[in-house]
C-alpha positions as semicolon CSV with decimal commas, in nm:
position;residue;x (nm);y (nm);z (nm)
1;X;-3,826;21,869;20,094
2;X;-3,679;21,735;20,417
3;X;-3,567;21,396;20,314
4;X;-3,279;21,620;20,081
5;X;-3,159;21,783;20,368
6;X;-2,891;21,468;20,448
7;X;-2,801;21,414;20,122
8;X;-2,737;21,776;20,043
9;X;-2,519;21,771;20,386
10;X;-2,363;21,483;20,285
11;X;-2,297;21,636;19,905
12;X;-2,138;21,950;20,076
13;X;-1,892;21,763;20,339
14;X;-1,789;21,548;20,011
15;X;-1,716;21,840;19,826
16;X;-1,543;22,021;20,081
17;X;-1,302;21,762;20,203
18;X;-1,259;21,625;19,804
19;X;-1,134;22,015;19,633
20;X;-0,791;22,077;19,661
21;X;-0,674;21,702;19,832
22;X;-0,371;21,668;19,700
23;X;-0,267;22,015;19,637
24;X;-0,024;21,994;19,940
25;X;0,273;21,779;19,966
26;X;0,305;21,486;20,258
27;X;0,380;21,593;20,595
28;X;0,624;21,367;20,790
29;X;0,351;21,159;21,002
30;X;0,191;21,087;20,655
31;X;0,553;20,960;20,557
32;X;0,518;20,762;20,836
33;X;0,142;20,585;20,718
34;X;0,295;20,552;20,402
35;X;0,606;20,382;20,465
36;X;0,451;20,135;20,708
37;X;0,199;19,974;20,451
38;X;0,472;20,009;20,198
39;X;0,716;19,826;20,346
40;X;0,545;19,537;20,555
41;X;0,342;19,266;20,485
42;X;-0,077;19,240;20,624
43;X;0,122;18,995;20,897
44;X;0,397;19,227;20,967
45;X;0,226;19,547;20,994
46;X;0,026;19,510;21,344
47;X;0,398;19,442;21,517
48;X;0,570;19,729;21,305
49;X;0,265;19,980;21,405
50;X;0,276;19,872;21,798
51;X;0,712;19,914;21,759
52;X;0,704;20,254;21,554
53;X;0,454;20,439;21,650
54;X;0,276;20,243;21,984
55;X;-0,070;20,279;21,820
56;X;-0,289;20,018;21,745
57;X;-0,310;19,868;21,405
58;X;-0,657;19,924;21,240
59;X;-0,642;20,210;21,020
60;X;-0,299;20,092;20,885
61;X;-0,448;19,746;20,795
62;X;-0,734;19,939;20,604
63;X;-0,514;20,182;20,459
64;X;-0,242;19,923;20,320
65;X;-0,618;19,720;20,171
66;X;-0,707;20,041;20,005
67;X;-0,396;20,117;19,899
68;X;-0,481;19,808;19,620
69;X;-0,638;20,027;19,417
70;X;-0,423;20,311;19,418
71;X;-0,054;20,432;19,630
72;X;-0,077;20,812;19,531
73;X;-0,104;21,058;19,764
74;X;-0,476;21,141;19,596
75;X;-0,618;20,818;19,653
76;X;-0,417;20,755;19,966
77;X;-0,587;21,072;20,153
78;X;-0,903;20,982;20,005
79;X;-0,993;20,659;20,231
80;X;-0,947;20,978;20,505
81;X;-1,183;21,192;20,340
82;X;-1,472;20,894;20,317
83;X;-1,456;20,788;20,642
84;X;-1,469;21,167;20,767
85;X;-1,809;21,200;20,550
86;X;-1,923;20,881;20,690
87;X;-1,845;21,042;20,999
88;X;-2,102;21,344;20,930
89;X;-2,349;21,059;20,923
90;X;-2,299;20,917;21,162
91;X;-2,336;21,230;21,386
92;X;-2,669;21,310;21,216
93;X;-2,794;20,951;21,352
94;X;-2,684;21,029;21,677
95;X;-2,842;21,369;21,688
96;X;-3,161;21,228;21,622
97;X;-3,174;20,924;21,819
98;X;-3,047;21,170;22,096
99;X;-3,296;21,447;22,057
100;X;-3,467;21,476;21,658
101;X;-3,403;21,478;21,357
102;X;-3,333;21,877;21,389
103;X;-3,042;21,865;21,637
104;X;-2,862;21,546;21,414
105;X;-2,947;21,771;21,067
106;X;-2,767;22,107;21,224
107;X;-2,472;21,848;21,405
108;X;-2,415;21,726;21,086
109;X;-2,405;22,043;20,887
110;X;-2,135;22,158;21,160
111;X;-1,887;21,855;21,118
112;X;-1,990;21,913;20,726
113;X;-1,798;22,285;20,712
114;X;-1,614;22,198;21,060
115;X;-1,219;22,323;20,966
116;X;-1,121;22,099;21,221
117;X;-1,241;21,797;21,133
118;X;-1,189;21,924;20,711
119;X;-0,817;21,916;20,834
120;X;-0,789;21,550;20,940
121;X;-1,054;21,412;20,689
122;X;-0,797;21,521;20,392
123;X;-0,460;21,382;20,636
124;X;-0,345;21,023;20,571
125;X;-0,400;20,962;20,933
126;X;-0,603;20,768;21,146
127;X;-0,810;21,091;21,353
128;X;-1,152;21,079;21,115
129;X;-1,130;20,672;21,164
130;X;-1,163;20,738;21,486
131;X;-1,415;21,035;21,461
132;X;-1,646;20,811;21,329
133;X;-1,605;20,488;21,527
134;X;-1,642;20,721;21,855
135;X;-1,959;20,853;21,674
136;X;-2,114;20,480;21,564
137;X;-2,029;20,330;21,940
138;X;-2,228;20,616;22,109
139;X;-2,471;20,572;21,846
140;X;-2,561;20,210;21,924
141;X;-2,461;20,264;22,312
142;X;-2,779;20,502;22,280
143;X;-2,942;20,297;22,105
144;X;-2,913;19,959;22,310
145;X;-3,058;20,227;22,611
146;X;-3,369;20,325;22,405
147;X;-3,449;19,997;22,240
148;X;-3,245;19,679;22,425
149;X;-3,153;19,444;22,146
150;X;-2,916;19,202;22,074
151;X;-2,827;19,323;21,737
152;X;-2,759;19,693;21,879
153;X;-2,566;19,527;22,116
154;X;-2,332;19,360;21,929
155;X;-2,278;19,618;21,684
156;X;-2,176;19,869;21,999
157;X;-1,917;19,616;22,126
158;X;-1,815;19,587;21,752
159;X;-1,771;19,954;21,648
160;X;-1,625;19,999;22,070
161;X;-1,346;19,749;21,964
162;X;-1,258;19,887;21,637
163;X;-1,249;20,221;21,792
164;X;-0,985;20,065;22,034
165;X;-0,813;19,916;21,755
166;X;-0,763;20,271;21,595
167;X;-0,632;20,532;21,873
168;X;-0,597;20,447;22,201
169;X;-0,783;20,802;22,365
170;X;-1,111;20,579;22,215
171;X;-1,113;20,432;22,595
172;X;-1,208;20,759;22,774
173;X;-1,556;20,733;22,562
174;X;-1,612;20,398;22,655
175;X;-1,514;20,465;22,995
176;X;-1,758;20,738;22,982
177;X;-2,044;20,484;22,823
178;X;-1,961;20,196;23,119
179;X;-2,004;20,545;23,390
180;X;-2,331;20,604;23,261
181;X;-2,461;20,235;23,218
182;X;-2,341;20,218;23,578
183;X;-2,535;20,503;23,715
184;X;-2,874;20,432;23,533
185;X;-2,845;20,059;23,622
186;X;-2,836;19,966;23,233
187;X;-2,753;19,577;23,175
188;X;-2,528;19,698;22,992
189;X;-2,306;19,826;23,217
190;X;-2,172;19,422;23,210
191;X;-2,141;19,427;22,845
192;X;-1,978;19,748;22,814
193;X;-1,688;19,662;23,070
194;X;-1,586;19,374;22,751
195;X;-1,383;19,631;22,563
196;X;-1,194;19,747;22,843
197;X;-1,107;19,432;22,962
198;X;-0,949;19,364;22,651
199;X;-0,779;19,709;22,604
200;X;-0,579;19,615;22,977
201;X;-0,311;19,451;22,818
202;X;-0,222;19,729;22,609
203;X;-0,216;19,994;22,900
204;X;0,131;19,812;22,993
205;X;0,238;19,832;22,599
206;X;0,190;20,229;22,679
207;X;0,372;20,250;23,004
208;X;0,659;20,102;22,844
209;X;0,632;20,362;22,571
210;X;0,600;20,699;22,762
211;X;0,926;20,556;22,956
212;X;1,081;20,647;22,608
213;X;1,264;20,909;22,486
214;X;1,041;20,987;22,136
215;X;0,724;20,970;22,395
216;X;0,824;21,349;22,590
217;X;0,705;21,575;22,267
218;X;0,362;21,666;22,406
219;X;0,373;22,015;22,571
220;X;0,255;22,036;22,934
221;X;-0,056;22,213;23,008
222;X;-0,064;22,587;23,014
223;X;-0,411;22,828;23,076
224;X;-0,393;22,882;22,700
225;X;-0,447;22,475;22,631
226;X;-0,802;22,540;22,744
227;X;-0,870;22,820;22,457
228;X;-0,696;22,635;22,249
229;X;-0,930;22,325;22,274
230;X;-1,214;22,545;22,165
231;X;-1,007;22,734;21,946
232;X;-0,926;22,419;21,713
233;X;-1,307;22,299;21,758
234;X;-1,434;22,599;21,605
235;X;-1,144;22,764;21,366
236;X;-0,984;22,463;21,298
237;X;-0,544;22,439;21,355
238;X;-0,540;22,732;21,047
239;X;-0,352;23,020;21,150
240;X;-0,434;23,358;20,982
241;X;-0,741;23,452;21,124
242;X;-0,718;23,777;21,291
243;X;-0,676;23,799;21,675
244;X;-0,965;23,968;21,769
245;X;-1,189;23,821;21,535
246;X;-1,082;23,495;21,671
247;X;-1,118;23,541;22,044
248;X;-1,477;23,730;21,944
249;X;-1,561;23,404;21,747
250;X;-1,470;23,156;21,994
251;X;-1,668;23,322;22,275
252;X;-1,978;23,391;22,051
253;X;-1,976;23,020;22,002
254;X;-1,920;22,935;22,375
255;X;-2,270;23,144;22,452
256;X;-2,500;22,845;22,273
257;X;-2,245;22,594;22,426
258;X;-2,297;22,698;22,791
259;X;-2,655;22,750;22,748
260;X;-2,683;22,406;22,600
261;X;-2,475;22,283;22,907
262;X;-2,673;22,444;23,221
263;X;-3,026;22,341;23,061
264;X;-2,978;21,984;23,023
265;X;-2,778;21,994;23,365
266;X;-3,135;22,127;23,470
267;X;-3,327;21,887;23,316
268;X;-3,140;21,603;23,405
269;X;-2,797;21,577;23,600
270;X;-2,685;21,233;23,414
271;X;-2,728;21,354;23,087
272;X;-2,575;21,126;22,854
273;X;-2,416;21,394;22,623
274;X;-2,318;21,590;22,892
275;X;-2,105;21,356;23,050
276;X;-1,919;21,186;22,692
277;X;-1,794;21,585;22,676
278;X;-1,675;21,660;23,004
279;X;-1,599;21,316;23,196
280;X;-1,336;21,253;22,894
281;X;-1,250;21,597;22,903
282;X;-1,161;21,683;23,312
283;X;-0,993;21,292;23,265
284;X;-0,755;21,408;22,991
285;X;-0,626;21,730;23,148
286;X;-0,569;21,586;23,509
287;X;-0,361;21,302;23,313
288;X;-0,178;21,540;23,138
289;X;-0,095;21,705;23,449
290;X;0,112;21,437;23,516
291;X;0,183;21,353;23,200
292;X;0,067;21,515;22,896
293;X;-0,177;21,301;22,678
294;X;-0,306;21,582;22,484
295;X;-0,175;21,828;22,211
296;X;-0,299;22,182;22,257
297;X;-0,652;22,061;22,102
298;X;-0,529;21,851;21,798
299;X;-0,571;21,583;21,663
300;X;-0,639;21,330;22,006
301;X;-0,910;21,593;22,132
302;X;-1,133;21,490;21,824
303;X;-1,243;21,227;22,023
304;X;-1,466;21,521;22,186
305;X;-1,558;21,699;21,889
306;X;-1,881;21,496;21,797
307;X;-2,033;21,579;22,141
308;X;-1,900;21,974;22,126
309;X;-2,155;21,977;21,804
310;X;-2,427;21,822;21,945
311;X;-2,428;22,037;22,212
312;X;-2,429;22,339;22,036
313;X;-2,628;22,194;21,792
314;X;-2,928;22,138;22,096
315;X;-2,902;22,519;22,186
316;X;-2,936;22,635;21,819
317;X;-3,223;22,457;21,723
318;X;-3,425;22,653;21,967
319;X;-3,256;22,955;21,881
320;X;-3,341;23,033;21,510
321;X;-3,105;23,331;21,419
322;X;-2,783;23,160;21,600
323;X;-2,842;22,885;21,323
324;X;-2,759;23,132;21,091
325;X;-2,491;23,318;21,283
326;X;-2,304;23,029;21,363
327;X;-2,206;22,968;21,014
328;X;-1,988;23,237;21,016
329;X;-1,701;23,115;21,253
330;X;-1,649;22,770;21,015
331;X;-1,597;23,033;20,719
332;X;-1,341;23,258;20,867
333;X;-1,059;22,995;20,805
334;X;-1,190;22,915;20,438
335;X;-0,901;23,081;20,311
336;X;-0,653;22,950;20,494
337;X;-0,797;22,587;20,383
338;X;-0,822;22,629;20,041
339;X;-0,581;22,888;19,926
340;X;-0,277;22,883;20,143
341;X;0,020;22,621;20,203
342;X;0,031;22,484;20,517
343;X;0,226;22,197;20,471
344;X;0,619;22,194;20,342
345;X;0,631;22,176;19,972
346;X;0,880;21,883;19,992
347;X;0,697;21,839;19,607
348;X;0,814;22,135;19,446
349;X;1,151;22,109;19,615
350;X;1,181;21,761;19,431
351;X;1,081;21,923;19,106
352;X;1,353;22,174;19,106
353;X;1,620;21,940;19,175
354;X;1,518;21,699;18,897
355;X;1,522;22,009;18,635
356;X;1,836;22,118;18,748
357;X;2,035;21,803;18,884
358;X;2,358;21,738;18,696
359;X;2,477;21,405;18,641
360;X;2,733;21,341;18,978
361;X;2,555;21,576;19,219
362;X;2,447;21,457;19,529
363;X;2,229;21,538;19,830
364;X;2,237;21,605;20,195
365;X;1,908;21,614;20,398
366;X;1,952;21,780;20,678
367;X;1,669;21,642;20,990
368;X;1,435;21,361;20,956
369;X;1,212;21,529;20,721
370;X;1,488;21,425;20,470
371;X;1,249;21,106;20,385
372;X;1,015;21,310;20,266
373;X;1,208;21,443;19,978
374;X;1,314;21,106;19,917
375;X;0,965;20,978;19,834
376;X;0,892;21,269;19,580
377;X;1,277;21,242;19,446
378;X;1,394;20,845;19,428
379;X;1,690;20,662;19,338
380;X;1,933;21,030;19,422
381;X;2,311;20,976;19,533
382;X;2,229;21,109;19,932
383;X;2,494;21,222;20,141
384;X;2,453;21,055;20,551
385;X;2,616;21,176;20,793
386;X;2,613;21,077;21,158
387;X;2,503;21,274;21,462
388;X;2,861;21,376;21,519
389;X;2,984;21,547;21,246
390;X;3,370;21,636;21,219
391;X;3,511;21,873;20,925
392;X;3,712;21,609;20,836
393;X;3,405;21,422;20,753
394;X;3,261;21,690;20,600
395;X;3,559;21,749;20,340
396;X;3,568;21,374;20,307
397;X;3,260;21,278;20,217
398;X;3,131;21,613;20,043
399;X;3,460;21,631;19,865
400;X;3,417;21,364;19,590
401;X;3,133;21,562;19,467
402;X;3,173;21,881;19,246
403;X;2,827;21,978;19,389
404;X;2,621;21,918;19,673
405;X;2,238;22,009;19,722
406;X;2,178;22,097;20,092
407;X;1,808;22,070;20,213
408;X;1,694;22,183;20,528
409;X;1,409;22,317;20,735
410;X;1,581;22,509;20,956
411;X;1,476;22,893;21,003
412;X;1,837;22,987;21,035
413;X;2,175;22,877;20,832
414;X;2,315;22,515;21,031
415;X;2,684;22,472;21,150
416;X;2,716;22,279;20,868
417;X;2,613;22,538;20,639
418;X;2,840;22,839;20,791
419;X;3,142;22,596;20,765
420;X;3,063;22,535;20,418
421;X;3,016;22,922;20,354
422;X;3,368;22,929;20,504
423;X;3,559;22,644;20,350
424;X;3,393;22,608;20,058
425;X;3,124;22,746;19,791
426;X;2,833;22,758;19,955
427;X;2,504;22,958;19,855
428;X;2,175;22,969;19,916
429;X;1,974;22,884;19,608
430;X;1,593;22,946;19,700
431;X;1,409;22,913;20,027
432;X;1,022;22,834;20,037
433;X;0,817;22,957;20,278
434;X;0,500;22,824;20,384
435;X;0,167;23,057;20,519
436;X;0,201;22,880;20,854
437;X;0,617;23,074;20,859
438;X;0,780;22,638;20,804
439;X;1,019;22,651;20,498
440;X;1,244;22,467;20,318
441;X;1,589;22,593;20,253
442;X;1,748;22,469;19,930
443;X;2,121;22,535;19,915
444;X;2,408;22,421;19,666
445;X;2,769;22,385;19,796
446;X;3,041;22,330;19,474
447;X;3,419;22,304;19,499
448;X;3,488;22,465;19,181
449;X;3,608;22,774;19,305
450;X;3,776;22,755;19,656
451;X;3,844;22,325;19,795
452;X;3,815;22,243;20,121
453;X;4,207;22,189;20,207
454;X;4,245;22,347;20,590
455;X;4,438;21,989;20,750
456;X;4,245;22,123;21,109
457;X;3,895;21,898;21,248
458;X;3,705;22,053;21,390
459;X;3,330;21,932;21,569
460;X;3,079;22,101;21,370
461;X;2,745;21,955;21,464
462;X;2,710;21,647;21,772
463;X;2,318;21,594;21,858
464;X;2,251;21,906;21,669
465;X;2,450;22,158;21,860
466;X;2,733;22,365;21,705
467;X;3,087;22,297;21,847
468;X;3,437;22,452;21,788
469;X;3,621;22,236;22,011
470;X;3,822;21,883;22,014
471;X;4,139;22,038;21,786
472;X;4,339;21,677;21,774
């Protein structure tokens, strides 16, 4: 009976992260992952990665090989979702070789109906890459400590590297894995020291890239960046869930946590588990105290999230009826997964404009998420305009079109729209809304009725603020 526990596990994560993967339109970071294997070359795509984006060029190289077979946003997400179930695995090896077979068969079952790691399993991103390279390395870094070979060895400095290769945040584990080598005197403290000698060079590429502008998004640390951690590790980033119910949740699952925490701090002070959770952990938020390295509990924190598990996962299986209870947290944000939008429906916003395009319309994208429209609607007559927008440019450009569709995200009407409403014949046409409160607003300006004639410029929009000033 026991030998189809894993398999069943495995069948469920499958299923989970497989139903409904491309029943959501491409976010803009998955824009980004698609445009960089689509438009550079195996050779070209390590130096475009480290440019665009500062990251490291694994799951890129993998994802532009995979993309072979297929370039839709299906099969696309799908290397995401097979890597996050050979993620599960891998946490079920590590539970056992850590402490039984029980503790990796309930850690597994966790990441199985985890939301959190559901969410970036079906996202063309690199985050369950680098769930389960974090998981393998620890794996065989346990491993090499319970049986010293030289084939566990060399497959920890392999799966380390890769893990570098793939997100930078990989380090604090490994970090973590030299600390511990160090203070149990394991030869392979030496070896382990390999992969962060290599990673030095790139700690200047990322100095030079939080001088930048684009590198300031991250919010600073706040007392609610702590809940939130904890809050993503158990509900997932799914909004909906009731407040109370969620606090209540969180803390109920913070009970088997702690306990798990102060008994193998009892049993032994350099517990290995212990310290990938919290040495990482502490390092991350004094960083970001400085500088801020980490986002609310997203998508870099999952780095932690294999080690959260097992620790709860050592409580439970002493613990019989929190087995059982703890189920109940993962299925609060079922819903919210499965039958609400949480991403812009940039799709459905292409399918009404190619039913009801006319021949000699055109089409201004208001904010960077324009691109995404332009993958779901190609070869359209768009409208650019610069950051500093005059009305003279505005009746210039817009005015050799009898209509113009204006797409935006923004939660309010833009300068550019109220001048239109004011000039010209301007109208909202439909706005969708998302669960989450994003939108997309879908508006149709025509000079049919009422031309845009007034001889006066005015600044509408420069770097996105509203101006009514520089009359010539």
């Amino acid at each position: 009976m026991f030998k189809w526990i894993l398999p069943l596990i495995l069948l469920l994560s499958f299923s989970l992260r497989l139903y409904n993967l491309d029943g959501e339109s491409l976010w803009y970071d998955e824009l980004v992952s698609v445009d960089s294997i689509t438009h550079n070359s195996f050779l070209q795509l390590p130096r475009y990665i480290l440019i665009r984006e500062g990251a490291p060029p694994l799951y890129f190289l993998l994802l532009k090989l995979w993309s072979f077979f297929n370039l839709s946003t299906f099969s696309l997400r799908l290397f995401s979702v097979l890597t996050g179930v050979l993620g599960v695995w891998g946490i079920y090896l590590l539970g056992k070789e850590w402490k039984g077979e029980r503790v990796g068969w309930l850690a597994s079952f966790l990441t199985a109906i985890s939301p959190y790691h559901i969410w970036y399993s079906q996202e063309m991103r690199m985050y369950s890459l680098l769930f389960l390279l974090v998981v393998f390395s620890s794996y065989f870094f346990l491993r090499y400590l319970h049986q010293p070979s030289s084939k566990n060895l060399s497959l920890y400095l392999l799966t380390s590297i890769l893990a570098l290769l793939t997100h930078p945040h990989a380090i604090f584990i490994l970090l973590t894995h030299t600390l511990y080598a160090f203070l149990v005197r394991s030869p392979i403290f030496r070896w382990s020291l390999i992969p962060i000698i290599l990673f030095i060079p790139y700690i200047f590429v990322l100095l030079n890239l939080l001088k930048t502008p684009k590198a300031n998004w991250l919010p600073h640390l706040t007392p609610l960046t702590f809940y939130s951690i904890f809050r993503h590790f158990t509900l997932g980033l799914y909004p909906g869930v009731p407040v109370w119910i969620e606090i209540l949740v969180v803390w109920g699952i913070l009970v088997p946590f702690s306990l798990s925490v102060y008994r193998l701090y009892k049993e032994n002070k350099k517990e290995i588990v212990l310290l990938t959770f919290f040495f990482p952990f502490f390092l991350l938020i004094s960083i970001s105290l400085f500088k801020p390295v980490i986002f609310e509990g997203r998508r870099y924190m999952i780095i932690l999230l294999p080690f959260f598990y097992l620790l709860l996962s050592y409580t439970l299986q002493k613990i019989k009826g929190w087995s059982l209870l703890v189920i109940l947290p993962f299925i609060f944000p079922a819903k919210e997964i499965y039958l609400k939008t949480q991403k812009r429906p940039w799709r459905e916003v292409a399918k009404i404009i190619k039913e009801e395009g006319e021949t000699g319309d055109a089409y201004l994208i208001l904010g960077m998420s324009g691109r995404l429209l332009k993958f779901y609607s190609l070869n359209l007559p768009y409208i650019n305009l610069p950051s500093r927008v005059t009305s003279e440019m505005v009746r210039e450009r817009m005015g050799r079109f009898s209509r113009v569709w204006i797409i935006t995200i923004s939660p309010r009407l833009t300068p550019l729209e109220l001048f239109l409403t004011h000039e010209g014949n301007y109208r909202v046409k439909r706005v969708f809304q998302t669960d989450t409160g994003q939108g997309i607003r879908l508006g149709i300006y025509s000079r049919e009725r009422k031309s845009m004639t007034s001889s006066s410029s005015v600044v509408i929009l420069e770097d996105g603020k509203f101006l009514r000033k520089n009359r010539p």
